[in-house]
GUSE-523551 format. One line per 5 residues: number of its first residue (from 1); for each residue x, z, y of N, C-alpha, C, CB. Coordinates in Angstrom, 1 decimal. Atoms other than C-alpha are relative to their C-alpha. Glycine has a CB too. Layout:
# residues N
NUM = X/Z/Y/X/Z/Y/X/Z/Y/X/Z/Y  ...
***
This chain:
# residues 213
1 = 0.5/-0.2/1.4/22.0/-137.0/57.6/-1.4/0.5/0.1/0.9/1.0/-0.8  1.7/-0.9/-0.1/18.3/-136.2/56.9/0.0/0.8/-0.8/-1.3/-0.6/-0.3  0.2/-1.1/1.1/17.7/-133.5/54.9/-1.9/1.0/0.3/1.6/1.3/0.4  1.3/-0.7/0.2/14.3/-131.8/53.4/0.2/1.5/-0.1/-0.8/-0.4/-1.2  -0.8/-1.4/0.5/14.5/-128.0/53.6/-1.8/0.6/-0.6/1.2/1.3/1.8
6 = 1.4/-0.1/1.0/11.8/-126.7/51.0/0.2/1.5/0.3/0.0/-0.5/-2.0  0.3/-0.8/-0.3/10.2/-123.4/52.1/0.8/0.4/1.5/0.1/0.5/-1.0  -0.5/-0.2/-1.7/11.0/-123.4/56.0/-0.4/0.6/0.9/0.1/-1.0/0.7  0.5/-1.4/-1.3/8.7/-120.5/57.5/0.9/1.1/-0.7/-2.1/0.8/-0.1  -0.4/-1.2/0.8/10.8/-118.3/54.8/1.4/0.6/1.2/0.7/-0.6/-1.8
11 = -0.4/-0.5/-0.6/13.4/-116.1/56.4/2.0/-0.5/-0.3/-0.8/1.2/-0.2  -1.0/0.5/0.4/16.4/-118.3/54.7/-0.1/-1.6/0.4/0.3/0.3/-1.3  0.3/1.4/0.0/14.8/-121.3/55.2/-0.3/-0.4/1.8/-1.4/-0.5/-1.1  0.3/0.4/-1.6/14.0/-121.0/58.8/1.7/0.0/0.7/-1.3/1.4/0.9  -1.2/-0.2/-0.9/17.8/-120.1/60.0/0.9/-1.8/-0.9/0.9/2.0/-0.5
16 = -0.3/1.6/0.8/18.7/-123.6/57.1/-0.3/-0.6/1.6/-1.5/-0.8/-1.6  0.2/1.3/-0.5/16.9/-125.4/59.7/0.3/-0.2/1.5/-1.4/-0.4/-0.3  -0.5/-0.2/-1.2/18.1/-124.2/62.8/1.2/-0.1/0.0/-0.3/0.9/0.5  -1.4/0.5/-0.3/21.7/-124.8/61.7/0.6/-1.2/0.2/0.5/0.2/-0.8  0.0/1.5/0.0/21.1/-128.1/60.3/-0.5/-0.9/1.6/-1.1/-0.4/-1.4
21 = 0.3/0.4/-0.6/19.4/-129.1/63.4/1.1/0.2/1.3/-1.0/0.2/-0.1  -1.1/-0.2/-0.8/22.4/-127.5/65.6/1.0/-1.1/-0.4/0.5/1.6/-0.2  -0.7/0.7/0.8/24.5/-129.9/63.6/-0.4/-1.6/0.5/-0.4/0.4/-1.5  0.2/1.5/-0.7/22.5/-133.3/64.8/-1.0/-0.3/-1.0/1.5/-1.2/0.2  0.7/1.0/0.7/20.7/-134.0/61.8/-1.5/0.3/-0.5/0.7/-0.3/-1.2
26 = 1.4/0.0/-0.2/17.2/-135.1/61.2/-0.6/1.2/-1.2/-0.5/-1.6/-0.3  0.2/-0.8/1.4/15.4/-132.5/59.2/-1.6/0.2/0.1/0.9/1.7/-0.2  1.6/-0.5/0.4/11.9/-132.2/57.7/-0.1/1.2/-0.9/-1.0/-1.2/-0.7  0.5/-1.3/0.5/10.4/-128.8/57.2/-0.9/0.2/-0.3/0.0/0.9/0.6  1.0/0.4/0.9/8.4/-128.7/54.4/-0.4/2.1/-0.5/0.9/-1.4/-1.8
31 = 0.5/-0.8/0.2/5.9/-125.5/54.0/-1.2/0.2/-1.0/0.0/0.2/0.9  1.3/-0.5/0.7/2.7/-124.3/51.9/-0.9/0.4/0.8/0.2/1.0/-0.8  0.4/-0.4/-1.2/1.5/-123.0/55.1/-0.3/-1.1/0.6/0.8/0.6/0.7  0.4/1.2/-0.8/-0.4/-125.0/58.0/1.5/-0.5/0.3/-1.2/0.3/1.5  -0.9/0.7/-0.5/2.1/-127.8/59.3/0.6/0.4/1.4/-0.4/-1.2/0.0
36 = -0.1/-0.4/-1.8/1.8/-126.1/63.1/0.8/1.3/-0.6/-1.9/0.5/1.3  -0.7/-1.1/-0.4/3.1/-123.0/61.9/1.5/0.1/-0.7/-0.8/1.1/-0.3  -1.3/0.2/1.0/6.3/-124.0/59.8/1.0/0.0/1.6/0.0/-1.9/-1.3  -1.4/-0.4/-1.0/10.0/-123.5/62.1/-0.4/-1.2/0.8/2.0/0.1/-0.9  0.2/1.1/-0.5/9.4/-125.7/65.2/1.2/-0.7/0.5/-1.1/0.0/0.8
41 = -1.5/0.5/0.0/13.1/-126.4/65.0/0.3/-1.3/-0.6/0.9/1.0/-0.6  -0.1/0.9/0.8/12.6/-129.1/62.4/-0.1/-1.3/1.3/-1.1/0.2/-1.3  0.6/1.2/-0.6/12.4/-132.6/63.3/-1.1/-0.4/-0.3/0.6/-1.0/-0.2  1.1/0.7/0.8/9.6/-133.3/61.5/-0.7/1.4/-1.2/0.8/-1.6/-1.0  0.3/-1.5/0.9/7.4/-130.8/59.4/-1.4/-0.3/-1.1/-0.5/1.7/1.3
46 = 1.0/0.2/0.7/5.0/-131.4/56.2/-0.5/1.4/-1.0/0.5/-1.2/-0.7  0.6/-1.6/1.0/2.7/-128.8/54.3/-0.1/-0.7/-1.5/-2.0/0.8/0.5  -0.3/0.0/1.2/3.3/-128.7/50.8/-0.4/1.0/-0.9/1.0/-0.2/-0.1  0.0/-1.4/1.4/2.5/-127.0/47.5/0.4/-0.7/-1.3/-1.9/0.9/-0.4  -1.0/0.7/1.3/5.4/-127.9/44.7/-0.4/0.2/-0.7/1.2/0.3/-0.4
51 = 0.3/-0.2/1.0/3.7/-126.4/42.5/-1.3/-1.2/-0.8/-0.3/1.4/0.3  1.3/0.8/-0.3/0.4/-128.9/42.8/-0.1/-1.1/0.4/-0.6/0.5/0.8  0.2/0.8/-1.2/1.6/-131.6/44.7/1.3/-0.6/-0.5/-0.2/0.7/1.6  -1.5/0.6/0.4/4.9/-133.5/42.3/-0.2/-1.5/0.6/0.3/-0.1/-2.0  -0.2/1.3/-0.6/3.8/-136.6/43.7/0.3/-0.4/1.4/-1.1/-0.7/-0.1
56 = -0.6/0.4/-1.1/4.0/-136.1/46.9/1.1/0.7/0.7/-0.9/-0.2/0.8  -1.2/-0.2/0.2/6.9/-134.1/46.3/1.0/-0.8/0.1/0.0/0.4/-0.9  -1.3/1.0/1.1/8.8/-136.9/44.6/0.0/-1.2/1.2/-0.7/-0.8/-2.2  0.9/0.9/-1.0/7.3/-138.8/48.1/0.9/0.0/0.8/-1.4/0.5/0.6  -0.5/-0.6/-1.2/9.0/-136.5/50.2/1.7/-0.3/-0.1/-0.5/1.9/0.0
61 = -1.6/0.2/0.3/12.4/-136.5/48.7/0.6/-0.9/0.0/0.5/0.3/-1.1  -0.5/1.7/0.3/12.8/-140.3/48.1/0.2/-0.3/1.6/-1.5/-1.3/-0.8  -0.3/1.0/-0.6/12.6/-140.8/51.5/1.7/1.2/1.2/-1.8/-0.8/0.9  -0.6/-1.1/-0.4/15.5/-137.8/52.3/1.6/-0.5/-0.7/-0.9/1.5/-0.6  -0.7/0.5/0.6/19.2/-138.1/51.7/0.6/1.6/-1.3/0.8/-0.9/1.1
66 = -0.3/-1.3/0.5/19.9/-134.1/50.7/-1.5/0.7/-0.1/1.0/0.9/1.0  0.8/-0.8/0.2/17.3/-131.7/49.5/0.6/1.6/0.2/-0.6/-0.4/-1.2  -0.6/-1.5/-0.2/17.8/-127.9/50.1/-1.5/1.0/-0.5/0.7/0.4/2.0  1.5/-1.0/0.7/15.4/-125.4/48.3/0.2/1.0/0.3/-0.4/0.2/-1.5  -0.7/-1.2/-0.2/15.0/-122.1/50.0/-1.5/0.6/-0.2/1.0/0.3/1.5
71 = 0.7/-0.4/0.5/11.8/-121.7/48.1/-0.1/1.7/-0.6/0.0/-1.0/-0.6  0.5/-1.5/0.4/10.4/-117.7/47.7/-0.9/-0.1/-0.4/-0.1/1.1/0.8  1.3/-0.1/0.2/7.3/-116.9/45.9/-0.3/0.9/0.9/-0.5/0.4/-1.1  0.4/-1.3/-0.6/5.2/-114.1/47.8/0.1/1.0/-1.1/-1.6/0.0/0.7  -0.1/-0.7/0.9/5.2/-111.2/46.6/-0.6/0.1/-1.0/-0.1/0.7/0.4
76 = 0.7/-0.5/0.9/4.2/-109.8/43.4/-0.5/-1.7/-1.0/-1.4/1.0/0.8  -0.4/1.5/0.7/4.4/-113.9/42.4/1.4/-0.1/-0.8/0.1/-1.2/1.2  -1.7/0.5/-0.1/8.3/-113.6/41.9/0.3/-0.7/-1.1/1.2/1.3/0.0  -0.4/0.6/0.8/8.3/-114.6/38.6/-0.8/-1.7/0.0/-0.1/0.9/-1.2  0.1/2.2/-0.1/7.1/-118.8/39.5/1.0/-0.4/0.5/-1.1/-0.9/1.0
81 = -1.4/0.0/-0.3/10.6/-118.6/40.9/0.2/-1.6/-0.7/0.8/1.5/-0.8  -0.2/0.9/0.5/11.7/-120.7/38.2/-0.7/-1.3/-0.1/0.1/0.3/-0.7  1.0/1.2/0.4/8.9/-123.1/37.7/0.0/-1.0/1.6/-1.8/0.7/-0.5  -0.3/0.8/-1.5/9.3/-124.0/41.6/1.4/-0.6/0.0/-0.1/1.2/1.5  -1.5/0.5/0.2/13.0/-124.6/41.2/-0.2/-1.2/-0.9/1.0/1.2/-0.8
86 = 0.1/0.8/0.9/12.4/-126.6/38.3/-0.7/-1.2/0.7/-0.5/0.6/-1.2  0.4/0.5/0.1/10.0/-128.7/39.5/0.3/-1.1/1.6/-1.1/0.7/-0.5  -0.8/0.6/-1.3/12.1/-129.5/43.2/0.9/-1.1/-1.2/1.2/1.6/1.3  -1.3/0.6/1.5/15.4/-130.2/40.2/-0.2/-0.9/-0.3/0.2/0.5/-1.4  0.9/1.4/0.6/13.5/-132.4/38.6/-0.5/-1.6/0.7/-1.5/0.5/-0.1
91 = -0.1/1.1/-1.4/11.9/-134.5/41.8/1.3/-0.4/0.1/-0.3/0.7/1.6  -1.5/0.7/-0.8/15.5/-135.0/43.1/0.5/-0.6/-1.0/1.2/1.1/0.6  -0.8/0.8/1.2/16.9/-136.2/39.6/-0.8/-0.8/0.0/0.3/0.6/-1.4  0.9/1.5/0.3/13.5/-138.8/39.3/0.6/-1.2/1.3/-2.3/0.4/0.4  -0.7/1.3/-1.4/15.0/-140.3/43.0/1.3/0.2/0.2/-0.5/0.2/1.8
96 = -1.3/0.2/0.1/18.7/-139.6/42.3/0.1/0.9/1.5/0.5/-1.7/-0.2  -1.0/-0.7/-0.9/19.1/-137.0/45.0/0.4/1.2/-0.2/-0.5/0.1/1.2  -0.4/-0.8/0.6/21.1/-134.4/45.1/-0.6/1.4/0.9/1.5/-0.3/0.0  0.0/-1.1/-0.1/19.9/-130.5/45.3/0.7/1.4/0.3/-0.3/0.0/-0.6  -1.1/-1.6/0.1/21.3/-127.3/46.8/-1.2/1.2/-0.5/0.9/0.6/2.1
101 = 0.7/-0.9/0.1/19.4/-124.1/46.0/0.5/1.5/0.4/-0.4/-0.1/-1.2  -1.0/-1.1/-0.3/19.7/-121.0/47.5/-0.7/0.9/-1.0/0.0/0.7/1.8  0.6/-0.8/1.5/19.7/-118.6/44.8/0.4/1.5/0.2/1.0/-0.7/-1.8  -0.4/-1.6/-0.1/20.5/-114.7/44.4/0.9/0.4/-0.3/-0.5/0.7/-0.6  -1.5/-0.2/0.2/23.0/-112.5/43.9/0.2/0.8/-1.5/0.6/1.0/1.2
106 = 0.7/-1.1/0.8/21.1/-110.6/40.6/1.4/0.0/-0.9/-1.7/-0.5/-0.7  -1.1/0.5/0.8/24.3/-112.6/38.1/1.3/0.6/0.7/0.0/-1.7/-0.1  -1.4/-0.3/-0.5/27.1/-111.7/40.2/0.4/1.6/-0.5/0.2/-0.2/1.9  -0.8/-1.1/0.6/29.6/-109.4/38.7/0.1/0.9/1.5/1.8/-0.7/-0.7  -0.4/-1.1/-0.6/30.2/-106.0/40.7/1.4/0.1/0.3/-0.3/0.9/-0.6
111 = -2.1/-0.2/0.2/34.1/-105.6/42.0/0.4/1.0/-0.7/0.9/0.4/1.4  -0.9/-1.3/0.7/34.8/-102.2/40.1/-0.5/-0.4/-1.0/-0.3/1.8/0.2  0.4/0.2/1.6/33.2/-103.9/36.6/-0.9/-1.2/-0.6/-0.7/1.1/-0.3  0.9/1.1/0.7/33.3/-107.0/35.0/-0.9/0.0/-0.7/0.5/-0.5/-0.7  0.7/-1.2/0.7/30.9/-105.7/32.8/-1.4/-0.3/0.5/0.6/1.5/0.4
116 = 1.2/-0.5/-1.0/28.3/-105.1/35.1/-0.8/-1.1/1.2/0.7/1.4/0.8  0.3/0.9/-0.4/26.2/-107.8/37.1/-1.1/1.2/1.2/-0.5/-1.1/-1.4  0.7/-0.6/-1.2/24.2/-106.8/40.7/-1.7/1.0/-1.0/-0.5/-1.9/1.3  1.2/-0.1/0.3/21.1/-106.5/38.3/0.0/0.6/-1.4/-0.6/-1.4/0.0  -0.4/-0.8/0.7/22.5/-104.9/35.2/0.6/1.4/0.2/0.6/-0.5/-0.5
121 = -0.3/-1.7/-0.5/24.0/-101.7/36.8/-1.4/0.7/0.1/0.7/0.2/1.7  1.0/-1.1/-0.6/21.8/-99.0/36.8/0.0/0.8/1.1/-0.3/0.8/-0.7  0.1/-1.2/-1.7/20.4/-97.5/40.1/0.3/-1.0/0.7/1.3/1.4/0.4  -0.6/1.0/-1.1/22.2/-100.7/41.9/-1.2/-0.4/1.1/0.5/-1.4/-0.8  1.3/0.7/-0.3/18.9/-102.5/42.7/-0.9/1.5/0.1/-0.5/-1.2/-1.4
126 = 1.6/-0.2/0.0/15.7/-101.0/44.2/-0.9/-0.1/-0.7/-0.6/-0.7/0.6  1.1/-0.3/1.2/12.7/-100.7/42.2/-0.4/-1.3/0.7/-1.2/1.7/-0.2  0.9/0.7/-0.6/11.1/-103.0/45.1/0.6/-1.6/0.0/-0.3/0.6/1.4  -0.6/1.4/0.3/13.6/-105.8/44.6/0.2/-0.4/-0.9/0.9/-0.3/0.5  -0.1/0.8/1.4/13.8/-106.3/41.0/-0.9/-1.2/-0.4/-0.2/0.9/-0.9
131 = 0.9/0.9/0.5/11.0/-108.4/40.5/0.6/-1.6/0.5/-1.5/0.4/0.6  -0.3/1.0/-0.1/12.9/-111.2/42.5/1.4/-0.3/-0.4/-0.3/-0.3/1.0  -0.9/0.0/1.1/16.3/-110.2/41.2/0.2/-0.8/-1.2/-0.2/0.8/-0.5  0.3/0.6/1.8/14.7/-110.9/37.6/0.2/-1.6/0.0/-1.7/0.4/-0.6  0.7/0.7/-0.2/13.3/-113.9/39.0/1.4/-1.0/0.4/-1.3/0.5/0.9
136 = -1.4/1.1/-0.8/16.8/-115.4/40.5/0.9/-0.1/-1.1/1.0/0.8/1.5  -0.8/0.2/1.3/18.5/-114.7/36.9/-0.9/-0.8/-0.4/0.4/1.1/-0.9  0.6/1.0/0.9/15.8/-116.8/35.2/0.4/-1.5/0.7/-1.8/0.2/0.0  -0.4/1.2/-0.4/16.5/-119.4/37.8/0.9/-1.0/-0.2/0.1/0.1/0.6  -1.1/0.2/0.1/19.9/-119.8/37.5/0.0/-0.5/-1.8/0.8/1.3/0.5
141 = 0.6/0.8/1.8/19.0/-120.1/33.4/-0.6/-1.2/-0.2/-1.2/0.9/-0.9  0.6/1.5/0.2/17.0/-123.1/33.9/0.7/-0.5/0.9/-1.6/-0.2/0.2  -0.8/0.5/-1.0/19.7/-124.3/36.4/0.7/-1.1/-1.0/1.1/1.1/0.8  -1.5/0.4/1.1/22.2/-124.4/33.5/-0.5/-0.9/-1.0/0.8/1.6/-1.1  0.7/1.2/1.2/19.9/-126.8/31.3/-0.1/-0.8/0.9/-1.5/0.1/-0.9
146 = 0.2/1.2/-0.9/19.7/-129.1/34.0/1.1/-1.5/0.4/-0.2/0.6/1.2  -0.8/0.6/-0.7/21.6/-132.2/34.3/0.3/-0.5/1.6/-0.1/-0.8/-0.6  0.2/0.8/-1.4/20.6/-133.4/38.2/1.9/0.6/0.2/-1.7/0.7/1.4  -1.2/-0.3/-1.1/23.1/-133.0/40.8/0.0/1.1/0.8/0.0/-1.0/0.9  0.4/-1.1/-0.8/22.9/-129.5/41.9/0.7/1.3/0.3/-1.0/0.3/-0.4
151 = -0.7/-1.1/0.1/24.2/-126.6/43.4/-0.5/0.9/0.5/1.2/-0.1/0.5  1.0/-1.4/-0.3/23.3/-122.9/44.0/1.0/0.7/0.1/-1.2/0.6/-1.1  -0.9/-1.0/-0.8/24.9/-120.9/46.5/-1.0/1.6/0.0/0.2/-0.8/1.8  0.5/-1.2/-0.2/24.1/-117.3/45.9/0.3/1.1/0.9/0.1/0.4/-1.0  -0.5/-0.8/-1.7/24.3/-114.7/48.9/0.9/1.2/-0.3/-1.6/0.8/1.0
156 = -0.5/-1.4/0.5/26.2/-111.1/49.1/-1.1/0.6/-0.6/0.6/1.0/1.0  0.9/-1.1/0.3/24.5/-108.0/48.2/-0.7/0.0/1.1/0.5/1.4/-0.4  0.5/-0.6/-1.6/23.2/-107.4/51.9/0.0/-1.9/0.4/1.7/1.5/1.2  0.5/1.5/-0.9/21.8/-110.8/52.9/-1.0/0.9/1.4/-1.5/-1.4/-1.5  0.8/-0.8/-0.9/20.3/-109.3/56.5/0.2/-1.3/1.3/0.9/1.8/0.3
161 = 0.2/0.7/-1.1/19.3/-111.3/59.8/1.3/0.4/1.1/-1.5/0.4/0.4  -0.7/-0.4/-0.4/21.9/-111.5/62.2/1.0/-0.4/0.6/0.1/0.4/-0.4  -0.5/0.3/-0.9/24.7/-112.5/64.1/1.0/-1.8/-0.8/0.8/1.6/0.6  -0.5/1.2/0.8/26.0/-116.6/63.3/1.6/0.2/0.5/-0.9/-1.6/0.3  -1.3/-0.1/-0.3/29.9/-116.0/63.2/1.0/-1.1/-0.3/0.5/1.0/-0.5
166 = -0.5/1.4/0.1/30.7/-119.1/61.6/1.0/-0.1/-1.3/0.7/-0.5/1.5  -0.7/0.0/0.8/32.4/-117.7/59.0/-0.3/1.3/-1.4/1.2/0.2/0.9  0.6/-0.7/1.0/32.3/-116.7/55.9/1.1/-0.7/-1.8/-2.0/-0.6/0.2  -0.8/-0.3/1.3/34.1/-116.7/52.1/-1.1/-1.0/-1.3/0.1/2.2/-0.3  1.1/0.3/1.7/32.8/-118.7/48.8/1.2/0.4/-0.9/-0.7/-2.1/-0.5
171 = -0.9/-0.6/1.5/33.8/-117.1/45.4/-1.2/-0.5/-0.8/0.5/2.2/-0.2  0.9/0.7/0.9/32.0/-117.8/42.1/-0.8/0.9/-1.1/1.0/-1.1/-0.8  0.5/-0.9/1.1/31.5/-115.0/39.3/-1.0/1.1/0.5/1.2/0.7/-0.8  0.1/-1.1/-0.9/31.6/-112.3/41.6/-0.7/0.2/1.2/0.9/0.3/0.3  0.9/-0.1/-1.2/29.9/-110.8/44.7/1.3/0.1/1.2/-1.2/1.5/0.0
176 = -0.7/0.1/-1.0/32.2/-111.5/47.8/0.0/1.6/0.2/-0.6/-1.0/1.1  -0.2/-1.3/-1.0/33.3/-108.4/49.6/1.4/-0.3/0.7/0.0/1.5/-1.0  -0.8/-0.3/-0.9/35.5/-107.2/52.7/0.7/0.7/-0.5/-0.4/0.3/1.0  -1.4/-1.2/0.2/38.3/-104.8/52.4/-0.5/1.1/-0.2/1.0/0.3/1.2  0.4/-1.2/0.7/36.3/-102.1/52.1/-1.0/0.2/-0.6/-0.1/0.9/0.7
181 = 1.0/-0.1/1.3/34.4/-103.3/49.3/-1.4/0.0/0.4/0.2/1.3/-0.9  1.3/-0.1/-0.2/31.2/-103.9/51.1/-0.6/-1.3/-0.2/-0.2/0.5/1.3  0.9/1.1/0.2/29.1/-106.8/50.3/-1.0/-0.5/0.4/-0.2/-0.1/-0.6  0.8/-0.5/-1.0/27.5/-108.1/53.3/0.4/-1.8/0.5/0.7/1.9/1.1  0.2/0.7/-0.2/26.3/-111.4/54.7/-1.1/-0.5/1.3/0.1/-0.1/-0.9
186 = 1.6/0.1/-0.6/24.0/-112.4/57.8/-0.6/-1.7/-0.6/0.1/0.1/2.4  0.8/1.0/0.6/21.4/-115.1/56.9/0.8/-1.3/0.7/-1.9/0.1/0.3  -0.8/0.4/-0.6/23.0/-117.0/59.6/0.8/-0.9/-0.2/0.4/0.6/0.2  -1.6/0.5/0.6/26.4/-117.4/58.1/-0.3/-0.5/-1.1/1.2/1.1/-0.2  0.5/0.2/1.1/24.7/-117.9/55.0/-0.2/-1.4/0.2/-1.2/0.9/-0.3
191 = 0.5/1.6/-0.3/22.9/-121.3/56.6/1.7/-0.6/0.5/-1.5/-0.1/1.6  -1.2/1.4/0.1/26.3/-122.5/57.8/1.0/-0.4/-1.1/1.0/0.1/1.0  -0.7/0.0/1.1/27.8/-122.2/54.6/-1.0/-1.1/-1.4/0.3/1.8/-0.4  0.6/1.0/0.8/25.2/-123.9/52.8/-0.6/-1.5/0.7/-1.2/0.7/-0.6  -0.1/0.7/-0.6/25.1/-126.5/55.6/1.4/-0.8/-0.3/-0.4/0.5/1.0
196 = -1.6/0.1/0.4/28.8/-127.0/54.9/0.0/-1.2/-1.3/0.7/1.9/-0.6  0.1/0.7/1.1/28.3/-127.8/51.2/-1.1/-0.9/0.1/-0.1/0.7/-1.0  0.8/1.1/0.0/25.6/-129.9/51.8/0.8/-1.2/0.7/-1.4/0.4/0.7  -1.3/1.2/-0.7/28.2/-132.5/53.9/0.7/0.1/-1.1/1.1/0.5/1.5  -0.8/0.2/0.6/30.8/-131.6/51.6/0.1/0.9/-1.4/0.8/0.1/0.8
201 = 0.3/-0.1/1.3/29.7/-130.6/48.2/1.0/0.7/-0.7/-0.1/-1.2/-0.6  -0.9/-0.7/1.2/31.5/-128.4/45.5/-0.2/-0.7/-1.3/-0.5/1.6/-0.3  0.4/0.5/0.9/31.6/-130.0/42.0/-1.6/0.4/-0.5/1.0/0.1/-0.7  1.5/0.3/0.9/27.9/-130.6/40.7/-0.5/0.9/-0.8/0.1/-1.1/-0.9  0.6/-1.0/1.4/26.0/-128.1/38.5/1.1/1.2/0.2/0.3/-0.8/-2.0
206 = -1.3/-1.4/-0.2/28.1/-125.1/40.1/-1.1/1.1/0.8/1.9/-0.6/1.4  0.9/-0.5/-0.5/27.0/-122.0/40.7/1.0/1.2/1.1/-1.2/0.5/-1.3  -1.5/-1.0/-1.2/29.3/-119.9/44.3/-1.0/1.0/0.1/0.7/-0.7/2.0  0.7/-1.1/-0.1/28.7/-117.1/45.5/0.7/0.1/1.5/0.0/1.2/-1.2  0.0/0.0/-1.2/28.8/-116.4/49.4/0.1/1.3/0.7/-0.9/-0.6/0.3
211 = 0.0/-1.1/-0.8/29.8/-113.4/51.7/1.2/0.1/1.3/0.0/1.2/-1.1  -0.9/-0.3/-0.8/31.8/-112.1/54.5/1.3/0.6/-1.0/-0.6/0.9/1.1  -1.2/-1.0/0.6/35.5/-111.2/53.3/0.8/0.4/0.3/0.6/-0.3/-0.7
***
């Protein structure tokens, strides 16, 4: 299978492309960054800016059979979040392909309270991570107006670098957790789970949610 993985120096997008490539299949690692310094795990690697560049966006994707967006802004950007999302979404629906997105965990319900969402509790969240928090609920909002073909796997609470075990839990509302209620994912397991659905798809316009359980 070929697959484009969008944002592939990032720290989700680089372990994407080292799964996918563990896997057999061709992958071009598309960056904003020079082309030499993007994951040299890819098969192939183009510099890009989505924001600037829909044509040869829409260039890139046509000739791809999966797309995977593991697009971050830098910092203190967080809120173009959406507008980058949107404008991958978009591309893939003009060439009929289909989109995964890795998305956040900001929506997911809490286990002690329906009620209460990763990003609505108070105190839950950091001061230093809200800004992409915010930025991953807007996303998911312009997800839900979208007809393409797309899905958005959101991580645990504790997305952290780390050991690939091969295993791992999808739920949907909620934030995965273990037995003792911890909510905890390495990036890793993260990439083979969204490698997974990329082969074998969840219904369309869905939005999971991913952790160790």
């Amino acid at each position: 299978m070929k697959l484009v993985i969008l944002g592939a120096k990032g720290m989700v997008g680089s372990r994407l492309i080292a799964e996918a490539r563990r896997r057999g299949h061709d992958v071009l690692g598309v960056s904003r960054s020079d082309d030499a310094n993007v994951s040299e795990g890819a098969s192939s690697r183009r510099r890009l800016d989505v924001a600037t560049q829909p044509e040869v966006l829409r260039e890139i994707i046509r000739s791809q059979d999966v797309v995977i967006s593991a697009l971050r802004p830098a910092a203190g950007r967080e809120s173009e979040l959406p507008m980058l999302t949107r404008a991958v979404v978009e591309a893939a629906y003009d060439e009929r392909r289909p989109v995964l997105v890795v998305g956040g965990a900001a929506n997911l319900q809490l286990s002690d309270c329906a009620n209460d969402t990763v990003l609505s509790r108070p105190g839950f969240l950091p001061d230093s991570v809200r800004p992409i928090a915010e930025a991953c609920a807007a996303q998911e909002a312009y997800l839900a107006t979208s007809s393409a073909h797309w899905l958005c796997l959101r991580p645990a609470a504790e997305l952290v670098p780390g050991e690939r075990t091969g295993n791992y839990v999808l739920g949907r509302s909620r934030l995965v957790t273990n037995a003792q209620g911890r909510s905890r994912i390495s990036v890793e397991d993260y990439a083979v789970a969204m490698l997974d659905l990329a082969v074998s798809p969840a219904p369309w316009r869905t939005l999971l949610a991913v952790g160790w359980g």
